[in-house]
FIKOLZA-1660 file (N, C-alpha, C; in steps of 0.1 Angstrom, whole numbers, plus 5000, padded with zeros to 4 digits):
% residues 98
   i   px   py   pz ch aa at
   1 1387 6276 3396  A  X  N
   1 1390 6280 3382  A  X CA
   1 1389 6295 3381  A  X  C
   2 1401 6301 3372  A  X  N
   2 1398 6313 3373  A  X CA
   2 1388 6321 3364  A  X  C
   3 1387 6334 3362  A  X  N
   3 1381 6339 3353  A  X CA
   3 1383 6336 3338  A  X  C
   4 1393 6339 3334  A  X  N
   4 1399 6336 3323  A  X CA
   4 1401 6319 3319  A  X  C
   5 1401 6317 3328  A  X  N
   5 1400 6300 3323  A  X CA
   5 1382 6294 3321  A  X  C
   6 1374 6300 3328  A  X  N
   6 1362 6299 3327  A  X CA
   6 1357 6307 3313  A  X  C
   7 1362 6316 3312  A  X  N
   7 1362 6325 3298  A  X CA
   7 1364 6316 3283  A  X  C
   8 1376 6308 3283  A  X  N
   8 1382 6302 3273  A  X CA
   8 1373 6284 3271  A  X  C
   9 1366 6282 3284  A  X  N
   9 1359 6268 3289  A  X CA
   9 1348 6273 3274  A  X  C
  10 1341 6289 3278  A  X  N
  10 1332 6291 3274  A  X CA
  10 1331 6293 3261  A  X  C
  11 1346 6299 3251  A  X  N
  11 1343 6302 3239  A  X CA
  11 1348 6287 3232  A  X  C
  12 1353 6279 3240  A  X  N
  12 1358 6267 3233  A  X CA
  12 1343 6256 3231  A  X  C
  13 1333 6258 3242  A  X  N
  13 1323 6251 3244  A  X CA
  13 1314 6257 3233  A  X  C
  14 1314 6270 3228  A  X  N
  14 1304 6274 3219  A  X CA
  14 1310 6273 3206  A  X  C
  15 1323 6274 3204  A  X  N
  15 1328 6272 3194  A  X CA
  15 1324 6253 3186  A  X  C
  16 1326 6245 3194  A  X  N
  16 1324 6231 3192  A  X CA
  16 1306 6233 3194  A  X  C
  17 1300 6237 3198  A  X  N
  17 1285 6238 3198  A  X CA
  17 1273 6239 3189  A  X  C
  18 1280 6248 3176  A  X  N
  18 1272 6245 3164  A  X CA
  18 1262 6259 3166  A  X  C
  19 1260 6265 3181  A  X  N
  19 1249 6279 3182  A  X CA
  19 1257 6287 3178  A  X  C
  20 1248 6300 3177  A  X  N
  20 1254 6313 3171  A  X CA
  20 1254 6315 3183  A  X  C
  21 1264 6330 3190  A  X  N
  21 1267 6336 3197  A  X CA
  21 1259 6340 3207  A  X  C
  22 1244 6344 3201  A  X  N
  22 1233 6349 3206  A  X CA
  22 1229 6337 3217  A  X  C
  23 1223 6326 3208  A  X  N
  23 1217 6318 3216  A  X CA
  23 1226 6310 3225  A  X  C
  24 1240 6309 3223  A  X  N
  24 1247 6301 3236  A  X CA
  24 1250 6307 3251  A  X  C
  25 1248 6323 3248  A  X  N
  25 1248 6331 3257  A  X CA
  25 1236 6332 3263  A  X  C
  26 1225 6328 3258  A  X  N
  26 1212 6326 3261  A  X CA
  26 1208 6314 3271  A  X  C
  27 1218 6303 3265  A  X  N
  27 1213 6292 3272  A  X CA
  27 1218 6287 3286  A  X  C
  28 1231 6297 3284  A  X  N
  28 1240 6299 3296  A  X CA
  28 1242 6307 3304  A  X  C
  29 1237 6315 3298  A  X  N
  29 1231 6330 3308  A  X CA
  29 1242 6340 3312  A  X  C
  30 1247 6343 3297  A  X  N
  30 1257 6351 3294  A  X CA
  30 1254 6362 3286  A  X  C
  31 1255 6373 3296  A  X  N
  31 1256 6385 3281  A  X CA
  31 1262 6383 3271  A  X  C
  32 1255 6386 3260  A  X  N
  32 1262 6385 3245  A  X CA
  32 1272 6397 3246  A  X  C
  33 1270 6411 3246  A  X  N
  33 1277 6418 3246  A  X CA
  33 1294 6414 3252  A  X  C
  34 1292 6409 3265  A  X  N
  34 1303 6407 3271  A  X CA
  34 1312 6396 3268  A  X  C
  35 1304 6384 3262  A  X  N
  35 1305 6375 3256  A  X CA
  35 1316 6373 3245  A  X  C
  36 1306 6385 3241  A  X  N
  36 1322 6393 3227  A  X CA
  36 1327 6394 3227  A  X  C
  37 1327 6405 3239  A  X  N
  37 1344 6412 3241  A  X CA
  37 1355 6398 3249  A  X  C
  38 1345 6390 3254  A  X  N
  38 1361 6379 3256  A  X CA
  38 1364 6371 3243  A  X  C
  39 1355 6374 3234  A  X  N
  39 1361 6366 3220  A  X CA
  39 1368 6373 3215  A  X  C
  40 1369 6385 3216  A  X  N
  40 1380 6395 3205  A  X CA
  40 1392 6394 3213  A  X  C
  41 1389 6396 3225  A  X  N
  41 1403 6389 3234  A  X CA
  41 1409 6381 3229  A  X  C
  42 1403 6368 3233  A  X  N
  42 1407 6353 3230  A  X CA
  42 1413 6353 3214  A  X  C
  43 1404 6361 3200  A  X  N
  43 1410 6358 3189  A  X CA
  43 1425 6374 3191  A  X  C
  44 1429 6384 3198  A  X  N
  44 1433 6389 3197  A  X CA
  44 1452 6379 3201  A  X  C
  45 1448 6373 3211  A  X  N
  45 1460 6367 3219  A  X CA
  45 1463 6355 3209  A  X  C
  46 1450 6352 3204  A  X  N
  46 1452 6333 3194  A  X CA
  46 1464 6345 3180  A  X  C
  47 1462 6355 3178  A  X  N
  47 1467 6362 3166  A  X CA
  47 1484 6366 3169  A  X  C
  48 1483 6373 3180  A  X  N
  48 1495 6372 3189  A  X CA
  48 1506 6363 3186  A  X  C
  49 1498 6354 3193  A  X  N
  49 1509 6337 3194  A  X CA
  49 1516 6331 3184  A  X  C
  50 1504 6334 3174  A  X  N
  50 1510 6328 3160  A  X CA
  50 1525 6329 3154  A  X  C
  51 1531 6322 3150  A  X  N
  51 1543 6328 3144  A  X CA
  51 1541 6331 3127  A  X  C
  52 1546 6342 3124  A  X  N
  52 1543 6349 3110  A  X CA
  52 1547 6338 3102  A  X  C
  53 1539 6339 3090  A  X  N
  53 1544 6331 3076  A  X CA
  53 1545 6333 3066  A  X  C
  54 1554 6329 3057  A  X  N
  54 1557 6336 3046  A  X CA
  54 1548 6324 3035  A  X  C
  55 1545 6332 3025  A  X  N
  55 1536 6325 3015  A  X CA
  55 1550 6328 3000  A  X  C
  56 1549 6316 2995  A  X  N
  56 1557 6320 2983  A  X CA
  56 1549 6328 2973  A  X  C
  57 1556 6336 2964  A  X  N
  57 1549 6345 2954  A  X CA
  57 1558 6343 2941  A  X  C
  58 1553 6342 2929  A  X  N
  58 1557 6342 2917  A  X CA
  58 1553 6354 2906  A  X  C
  59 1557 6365 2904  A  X  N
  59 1554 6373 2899  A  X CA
  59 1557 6370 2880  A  X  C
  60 1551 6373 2872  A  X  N
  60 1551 6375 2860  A  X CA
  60 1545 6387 2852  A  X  C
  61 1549 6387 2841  A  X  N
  61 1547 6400 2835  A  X CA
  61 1535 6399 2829  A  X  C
  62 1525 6413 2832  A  X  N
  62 1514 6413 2825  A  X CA
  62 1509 6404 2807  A  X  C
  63 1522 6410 2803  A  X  N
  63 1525 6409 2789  A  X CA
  63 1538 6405 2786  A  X  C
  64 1537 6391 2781  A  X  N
  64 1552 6388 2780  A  X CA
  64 1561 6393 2766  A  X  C
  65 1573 6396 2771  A  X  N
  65 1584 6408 2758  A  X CA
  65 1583 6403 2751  A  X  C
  66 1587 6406 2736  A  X  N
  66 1592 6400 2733  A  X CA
  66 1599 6406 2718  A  X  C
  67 1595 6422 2719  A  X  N
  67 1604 6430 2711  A  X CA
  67 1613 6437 2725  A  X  C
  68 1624 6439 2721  A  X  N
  68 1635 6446 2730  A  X CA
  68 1642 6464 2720  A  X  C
  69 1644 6468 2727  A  X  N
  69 1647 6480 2723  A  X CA
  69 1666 6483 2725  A  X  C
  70 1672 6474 2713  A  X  N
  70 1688 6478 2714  A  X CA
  70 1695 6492 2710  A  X  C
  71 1705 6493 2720  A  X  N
  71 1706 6508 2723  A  X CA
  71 1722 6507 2719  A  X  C
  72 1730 6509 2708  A  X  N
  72 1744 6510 2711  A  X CA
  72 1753 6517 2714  A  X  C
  73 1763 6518 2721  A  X  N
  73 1769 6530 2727  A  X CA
  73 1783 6529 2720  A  X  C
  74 1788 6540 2720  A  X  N
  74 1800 6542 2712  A  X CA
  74 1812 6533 2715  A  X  C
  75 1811 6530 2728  A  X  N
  75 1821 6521 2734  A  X CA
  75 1821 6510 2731  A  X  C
  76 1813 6505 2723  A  X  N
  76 1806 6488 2715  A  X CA
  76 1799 6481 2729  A  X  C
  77 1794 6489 2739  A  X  N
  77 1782 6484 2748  A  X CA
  77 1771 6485 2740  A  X  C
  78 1762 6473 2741  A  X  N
  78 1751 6473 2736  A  X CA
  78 1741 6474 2753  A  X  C
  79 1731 6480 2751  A  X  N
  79 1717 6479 2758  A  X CA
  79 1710 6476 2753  A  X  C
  80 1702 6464 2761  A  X  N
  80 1690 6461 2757  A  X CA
  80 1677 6462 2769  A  X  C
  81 1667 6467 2764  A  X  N
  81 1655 6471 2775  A  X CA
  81 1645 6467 2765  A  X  C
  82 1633 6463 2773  A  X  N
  82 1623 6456 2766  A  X CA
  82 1616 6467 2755  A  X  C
  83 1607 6466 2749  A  X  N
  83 1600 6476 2735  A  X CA
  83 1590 6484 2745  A  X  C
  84 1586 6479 2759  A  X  N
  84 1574 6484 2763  A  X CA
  84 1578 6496 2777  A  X  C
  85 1590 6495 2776  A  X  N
  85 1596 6501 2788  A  X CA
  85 1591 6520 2787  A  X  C
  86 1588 6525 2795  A  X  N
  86 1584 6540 2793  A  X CA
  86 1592 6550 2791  A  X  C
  87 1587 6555 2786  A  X  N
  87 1600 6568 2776  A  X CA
  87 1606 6575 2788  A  X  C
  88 1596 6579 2797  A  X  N
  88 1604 6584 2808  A  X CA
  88 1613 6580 2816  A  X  C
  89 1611 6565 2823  A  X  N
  89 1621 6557 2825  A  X CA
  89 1631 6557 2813  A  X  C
  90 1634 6555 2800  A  X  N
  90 1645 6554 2792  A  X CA
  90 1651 6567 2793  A  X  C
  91 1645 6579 2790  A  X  N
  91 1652 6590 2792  A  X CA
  91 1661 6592 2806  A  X  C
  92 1651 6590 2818  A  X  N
  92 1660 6591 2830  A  X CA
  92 1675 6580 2826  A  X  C
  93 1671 6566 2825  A  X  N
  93 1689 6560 2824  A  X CA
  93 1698 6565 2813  A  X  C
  94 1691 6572 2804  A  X  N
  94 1699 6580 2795  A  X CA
  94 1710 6589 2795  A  X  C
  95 1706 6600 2807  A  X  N
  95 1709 6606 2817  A  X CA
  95 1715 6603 2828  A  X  C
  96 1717 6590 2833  A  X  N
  96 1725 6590 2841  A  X CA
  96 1737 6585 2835  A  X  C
  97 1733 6574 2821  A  X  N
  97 1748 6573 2807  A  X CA
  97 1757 6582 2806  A  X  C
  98 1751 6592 2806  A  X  N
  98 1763 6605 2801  A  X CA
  98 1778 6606 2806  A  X  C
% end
């Protein structure tokens, strides 16, 4: 058996074990210290492997609109932008209207 396989025997055995870290290293006669560092391994490669996932997300507005700010343009375009939108932002598309 190699090292690494004896390494994985060991964190799989302590993991199903129910001890804390300290004492299975204790009972097995394993530095804790060293002990660790093949767990950060082991969870570095388990993190590796994984394939990425996407979580759905549904965004909503703090505060829902429900006055709008109609804007009419000479050309009988109307704009509409919600009542809460920032003067700065309205100024800037105002500006690029021209």
């Amino acid at each position: 058996m190699t090292t690494q396989e004896q390494q994985l025997r060991h964190i799989r055995a302590w993991q199903s074990s129910g001890l804390s870290q300290t004492s299975y290293c204790r009972k097995h006669g394993l530095n804790s210290k060293t002990f660790g560092n093949w767990l950060r391994t082991y969870r570095r490669t388990q993190l590796r492997s994984q394939p990425g996932s996407m979580v759905p997300v549904t965004i909503t507005p703090a505060v829902p609109v429900t006055d709008y700010l109609r804007l009419r343009c000479s050309g009988g375009h109307t704009l509409e932008v919600p009542a809460n939108v920032s003067p700065q932002w309205l100024g800037e598309l105002l500006k690029c209207l021209d």
